[in-house]
C-alpha positions in Angstrom: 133.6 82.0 101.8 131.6 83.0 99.0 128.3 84.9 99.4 126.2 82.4 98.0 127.7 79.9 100.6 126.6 82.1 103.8 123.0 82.4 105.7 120.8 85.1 104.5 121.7 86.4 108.4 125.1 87.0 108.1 124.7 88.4 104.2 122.1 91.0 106.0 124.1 91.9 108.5 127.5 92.3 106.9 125.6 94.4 104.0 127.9 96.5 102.3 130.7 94.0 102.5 133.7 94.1 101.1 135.5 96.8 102.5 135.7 99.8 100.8 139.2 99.5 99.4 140.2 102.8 99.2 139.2 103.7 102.5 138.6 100.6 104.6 135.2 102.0 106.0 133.1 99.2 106.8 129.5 100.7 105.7 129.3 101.8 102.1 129.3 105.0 100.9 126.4 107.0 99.4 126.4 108.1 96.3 124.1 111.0 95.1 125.4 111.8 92.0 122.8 112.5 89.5 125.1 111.8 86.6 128.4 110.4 85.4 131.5 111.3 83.7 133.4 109.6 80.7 137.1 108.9 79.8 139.5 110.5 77.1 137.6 108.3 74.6 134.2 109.1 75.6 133.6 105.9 77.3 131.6 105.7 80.6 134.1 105.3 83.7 131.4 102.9 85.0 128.3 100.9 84.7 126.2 104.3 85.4 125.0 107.0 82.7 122.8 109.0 84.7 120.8 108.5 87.6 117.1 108.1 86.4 118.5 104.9 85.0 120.6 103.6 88.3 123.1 104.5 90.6 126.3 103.0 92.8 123.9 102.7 96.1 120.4 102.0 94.4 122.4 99.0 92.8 124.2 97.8 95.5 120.7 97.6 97.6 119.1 96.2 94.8 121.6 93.5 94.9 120.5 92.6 98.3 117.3 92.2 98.1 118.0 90.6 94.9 119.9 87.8 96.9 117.3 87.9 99.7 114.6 86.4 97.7 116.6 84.4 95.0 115.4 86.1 92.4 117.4 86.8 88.6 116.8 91.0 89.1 115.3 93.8 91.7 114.0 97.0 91.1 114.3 100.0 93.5 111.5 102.9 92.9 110.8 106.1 94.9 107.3 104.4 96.7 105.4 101.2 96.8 102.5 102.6 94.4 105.3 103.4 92.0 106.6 99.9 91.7 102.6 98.3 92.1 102.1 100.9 89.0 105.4 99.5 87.6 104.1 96.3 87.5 100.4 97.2 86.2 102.2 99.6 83.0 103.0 96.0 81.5 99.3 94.9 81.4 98.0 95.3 77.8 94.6 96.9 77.0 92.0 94.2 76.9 93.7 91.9 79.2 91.9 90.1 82.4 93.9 90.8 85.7 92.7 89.2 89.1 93.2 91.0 92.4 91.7 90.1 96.2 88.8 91.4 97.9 90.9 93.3 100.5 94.0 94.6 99.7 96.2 97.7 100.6 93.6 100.2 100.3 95.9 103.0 98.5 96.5 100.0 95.6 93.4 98.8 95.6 92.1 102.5 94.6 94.7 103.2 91.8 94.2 100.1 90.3 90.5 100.5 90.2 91.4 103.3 88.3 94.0 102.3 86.0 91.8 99.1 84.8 89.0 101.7 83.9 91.2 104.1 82.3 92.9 101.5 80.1 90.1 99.0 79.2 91.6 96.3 81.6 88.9 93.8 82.9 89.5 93.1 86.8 87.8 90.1 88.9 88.2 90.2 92.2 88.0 86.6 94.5 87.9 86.5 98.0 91.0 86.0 100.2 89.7 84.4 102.9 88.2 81.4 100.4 90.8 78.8 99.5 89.1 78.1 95.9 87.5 82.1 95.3 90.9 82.6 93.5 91.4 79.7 91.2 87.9 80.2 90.4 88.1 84.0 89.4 91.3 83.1 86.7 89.7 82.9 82.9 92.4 80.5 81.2 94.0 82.1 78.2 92.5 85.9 79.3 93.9 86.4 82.4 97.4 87.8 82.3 98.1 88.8 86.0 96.9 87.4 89.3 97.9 89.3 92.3 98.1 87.8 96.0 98.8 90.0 98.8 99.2 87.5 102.1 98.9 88.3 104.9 96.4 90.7 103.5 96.4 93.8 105.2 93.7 94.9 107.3 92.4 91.5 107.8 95.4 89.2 107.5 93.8 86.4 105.8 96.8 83.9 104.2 96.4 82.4 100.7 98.7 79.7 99.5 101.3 81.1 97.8 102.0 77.9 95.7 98.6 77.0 95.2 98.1 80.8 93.9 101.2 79.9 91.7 100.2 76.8 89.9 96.7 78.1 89.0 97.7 81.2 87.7 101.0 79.5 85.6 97.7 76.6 84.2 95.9 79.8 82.9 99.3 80.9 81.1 99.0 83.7 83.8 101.7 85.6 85.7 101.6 85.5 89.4 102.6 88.5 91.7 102.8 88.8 95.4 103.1 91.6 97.8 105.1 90.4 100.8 105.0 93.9 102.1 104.2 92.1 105.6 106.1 88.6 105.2 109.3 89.7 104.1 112.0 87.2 102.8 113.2 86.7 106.5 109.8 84.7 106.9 108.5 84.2 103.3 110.4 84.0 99.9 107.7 84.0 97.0 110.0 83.7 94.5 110.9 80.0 96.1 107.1 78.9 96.2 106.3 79.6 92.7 105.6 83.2 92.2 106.8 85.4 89.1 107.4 89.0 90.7 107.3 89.5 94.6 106.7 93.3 95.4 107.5 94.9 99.0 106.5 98.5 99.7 110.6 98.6 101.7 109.0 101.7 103.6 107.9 98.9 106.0 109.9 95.8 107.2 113.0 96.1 105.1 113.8 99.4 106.0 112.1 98.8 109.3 112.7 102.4 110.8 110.0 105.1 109.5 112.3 106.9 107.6 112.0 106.3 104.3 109.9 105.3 101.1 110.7 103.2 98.8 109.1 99.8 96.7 110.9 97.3 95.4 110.0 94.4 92.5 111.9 91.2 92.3 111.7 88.7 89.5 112.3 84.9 89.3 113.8 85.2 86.0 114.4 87.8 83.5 111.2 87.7 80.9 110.3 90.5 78.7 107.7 91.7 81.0 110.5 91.8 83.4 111.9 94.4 81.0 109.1 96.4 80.1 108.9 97.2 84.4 112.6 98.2 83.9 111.6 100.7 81.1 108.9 101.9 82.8 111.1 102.5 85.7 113.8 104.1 83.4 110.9 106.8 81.6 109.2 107.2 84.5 111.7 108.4 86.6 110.2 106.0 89.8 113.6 105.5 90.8 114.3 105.4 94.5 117.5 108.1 95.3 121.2 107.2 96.6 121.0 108.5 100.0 117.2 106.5 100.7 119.2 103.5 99.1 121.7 103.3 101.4 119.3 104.0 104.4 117.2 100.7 103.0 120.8 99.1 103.1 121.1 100.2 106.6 117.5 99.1 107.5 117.9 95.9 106.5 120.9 95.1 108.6 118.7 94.3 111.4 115.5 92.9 109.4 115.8 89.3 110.8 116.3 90.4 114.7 113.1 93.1 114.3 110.9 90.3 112.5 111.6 87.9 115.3 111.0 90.2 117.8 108.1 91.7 116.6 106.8 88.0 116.0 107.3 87.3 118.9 105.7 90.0 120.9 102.6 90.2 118.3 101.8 86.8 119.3 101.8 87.6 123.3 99.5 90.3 122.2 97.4 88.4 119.9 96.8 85.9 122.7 96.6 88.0 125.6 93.4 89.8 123.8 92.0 86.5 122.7 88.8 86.1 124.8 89.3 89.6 126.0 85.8 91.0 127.5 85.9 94.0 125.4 87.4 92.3 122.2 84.9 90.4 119.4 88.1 88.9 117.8 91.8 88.8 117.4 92.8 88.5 113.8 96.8 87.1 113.6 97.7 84.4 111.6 100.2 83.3 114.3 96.9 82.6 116.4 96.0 78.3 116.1 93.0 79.6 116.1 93.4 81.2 112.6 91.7 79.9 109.8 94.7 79.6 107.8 97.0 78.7 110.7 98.8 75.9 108.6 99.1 77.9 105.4 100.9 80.3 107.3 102.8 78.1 109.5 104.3 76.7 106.0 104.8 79.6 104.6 105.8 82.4 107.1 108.7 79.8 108.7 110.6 82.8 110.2 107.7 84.2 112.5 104.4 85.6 112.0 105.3 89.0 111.7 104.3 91.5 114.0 100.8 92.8 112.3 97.3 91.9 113.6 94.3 93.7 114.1 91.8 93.6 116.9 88.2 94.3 116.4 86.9 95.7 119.5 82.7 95.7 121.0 82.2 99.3 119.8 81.0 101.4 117.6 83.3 104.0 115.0 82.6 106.6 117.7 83.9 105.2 120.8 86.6 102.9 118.8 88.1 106.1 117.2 88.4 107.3 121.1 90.3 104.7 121.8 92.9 105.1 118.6 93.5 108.4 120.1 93.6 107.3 123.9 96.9 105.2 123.6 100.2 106.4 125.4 102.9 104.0 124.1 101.0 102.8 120.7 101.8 106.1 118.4 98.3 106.4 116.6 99.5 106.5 112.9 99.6 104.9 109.1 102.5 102.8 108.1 104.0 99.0 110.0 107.0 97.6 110.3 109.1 99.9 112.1 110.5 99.9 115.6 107.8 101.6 117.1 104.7 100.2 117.3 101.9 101.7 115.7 98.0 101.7 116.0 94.9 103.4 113.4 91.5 103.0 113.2 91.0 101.5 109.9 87.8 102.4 109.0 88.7 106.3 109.2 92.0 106.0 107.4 90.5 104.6 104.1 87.6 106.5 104.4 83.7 106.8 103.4 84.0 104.0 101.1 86.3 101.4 103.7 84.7 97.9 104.2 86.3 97.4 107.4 84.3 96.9 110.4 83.5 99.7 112.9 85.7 98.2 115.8 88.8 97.2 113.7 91.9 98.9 115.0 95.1 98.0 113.5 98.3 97.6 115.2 102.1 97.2 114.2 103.5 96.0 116.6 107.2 97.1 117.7 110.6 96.6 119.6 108.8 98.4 122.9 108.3 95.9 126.1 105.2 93.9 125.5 103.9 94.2 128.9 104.1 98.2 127.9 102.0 96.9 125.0 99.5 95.0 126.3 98.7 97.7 129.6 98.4 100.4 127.2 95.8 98.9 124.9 94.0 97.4 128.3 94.4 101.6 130.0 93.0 102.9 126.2 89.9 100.3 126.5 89.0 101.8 130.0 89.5 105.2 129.0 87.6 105.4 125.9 
């Protein structure tokens, strides 16, 4: 049966397949080499020269994720903000790029930056408005619009397609960070986007022990190109040994999303209505604003990130970030262990979060572990 012919859960879990001939090993093997040798007639043995450019395990997981999302070409680099800056390098100097409200905060400050720095005009429209983003495009200026959905802290959804069909009117390019609906639930590529972006630190590794970002494309333009140059003069490329460990990772992506999904959403609920709670923000919630927009695009579970904004000031809510037992009060999502932060003091002075938002990734742990620890935290704060 070829590939192509299979269910994106069998290609994940099988990953590595075939069988190393010469040794039979099921798992591939890791390949460090930082450069590569050549025959008696100074030909390369293989596809590699050196490995700023590529290597045996970088393309072998770009493959994957490559196949994952449907896309014509991935791109492996050394962190998220790498492959965000990646993207951004190809943005010309007097150019009109259109990024949300709330974003990734760490992005969202380095592209402030880099659109100052290089004479770059930047709109911003607001997520959590269905029209703010159609409305913020300029038809023959703009030249990228990016969508992060859910968009992290606040996990607001925007319509992926809708996004796609405004942007491609305005002779625009549309990007998406799927960081938090990755293609087990969401494939961007499919609804109409241009590049989909994941920071792989999160979901598709899915085990805290690596960084990496990855940039897929739906076909292979010459902006597509440019990113791959970047990549190659940069040096952003992600190493052979964190390659195969995304490899590994994403072996078990589709069982961790569904799990997390599904114990986010016991959460989510059993802290709707909560005395001490203003507000659960999940998208999985019926309650959500944009419920139906995520149902139709998040068709393989809700993920397992949601925040809860609790009655209480920055004091007293930062005492409860550091009152948890099970929750492990640090930055990052989408590993096995579930994770909590007080927003607000993780971006910093300028953060527009609200004082009570606490952020939590929820993990693989037993949910009624969950749930008693954030109820034991409340009480002890």
């Amino acid at each position: 049966m070829a590939k192509n012919d299979i269910d994106l859960r069998t290609l994940l879990a099988q990953a590595g397949h075939p069988i190393d001939p010469s040794t039979g090993a099921i798992i591939p093997p890791i390949h460090t080499a930082s450069t590569f040798a050549r025959d008696a007639d100074y030909e390369l043995i293989g596809p590699d020269l050196y490995s700023r450019y590529s290597s045996p395990t970088v393309r072998e997981a770009e493959a994957l994720i490559c196949q994952l999302e449907g896309g014509a070409g991935a791109l492996l680099f050394g962190s998220g903000l790498a492959a965000i800056a990646a993207i951004f390098e190809t943005v010309k100097s007097g150019d009109h790029v259109v990024l949300p409200e709330v974003m990734y905060f760490g992005a969202q400050a380095w592209l402030t930056r880099h659109c100052a720095a290089r004479g770059i005009a930047l709109s911003r429209y607001d997520q959590a408005q269905p029209d703010a983003l159609a409305a913020a495009i300029r038809p023959g200026e703009t030249a990228l619009v990016w969508v992060e959905t859910p968009t992290n802290p606040t996990w607001d959804v925007v319509d992926i397609a809708a996004a796609a069909d405004a942007a491609h009117a305005a002779g625009a390019v549309l990007g998406v960070d799927g960081t938090c609906a990755p293609p087990s639930t969401t494939r961007a590529l499919a609804l109409g986007a241009d590049l989909v972006f994941h920071s792989a630190t999160k979901y598709l590794n899915g085990h805290s022990d690596l960084t990496a970002g990855v940039v897929v494309a739906r076909e292979p333009t010459d902006r597509w190109t440019e990113i791959e140059t970047v990549r190659t003069y940069s040096g952003g490329v992600l190493g052979g040994f964190e390659a195969w460990l995304l490899i590994r990772g994403m072996r078990t992506l589709f069982v961790r999303f569904e799990r997390a999904s599904e114990s986010a959403m016991a959460f989510a609920e059993h802290f709707s209505g909560y005395p001490a709670v203003e507000t659960v923000l999940y998208p999985g919630l019926s309650s959500h604003p944009r419920h139906s927009v995520a149902a139709r695009q998040m068709t393989g579970g809700f993920g397992g990130m949601l925040s809860v904004i609790v009655k209480a000031d920055a004091a007293r809510t930062k005492r409860i970030a550091g009152a948890f037992k099970v929750f492990v009060p640090a930055t990052s999502l989408g590993g096995v262990e579930s994770l909590v932060e007080h927003r607000k003091t993780v971006e910093g002075p300028t953060s527009t979060m609200p004082d009570g938002l606490l952020r939590f990734s929820v993990g693989l742990e037993a949910i009624d572990d969950l749930i008693a620890d954030f109820e034991q935290a409340l009480q002890t704060a």
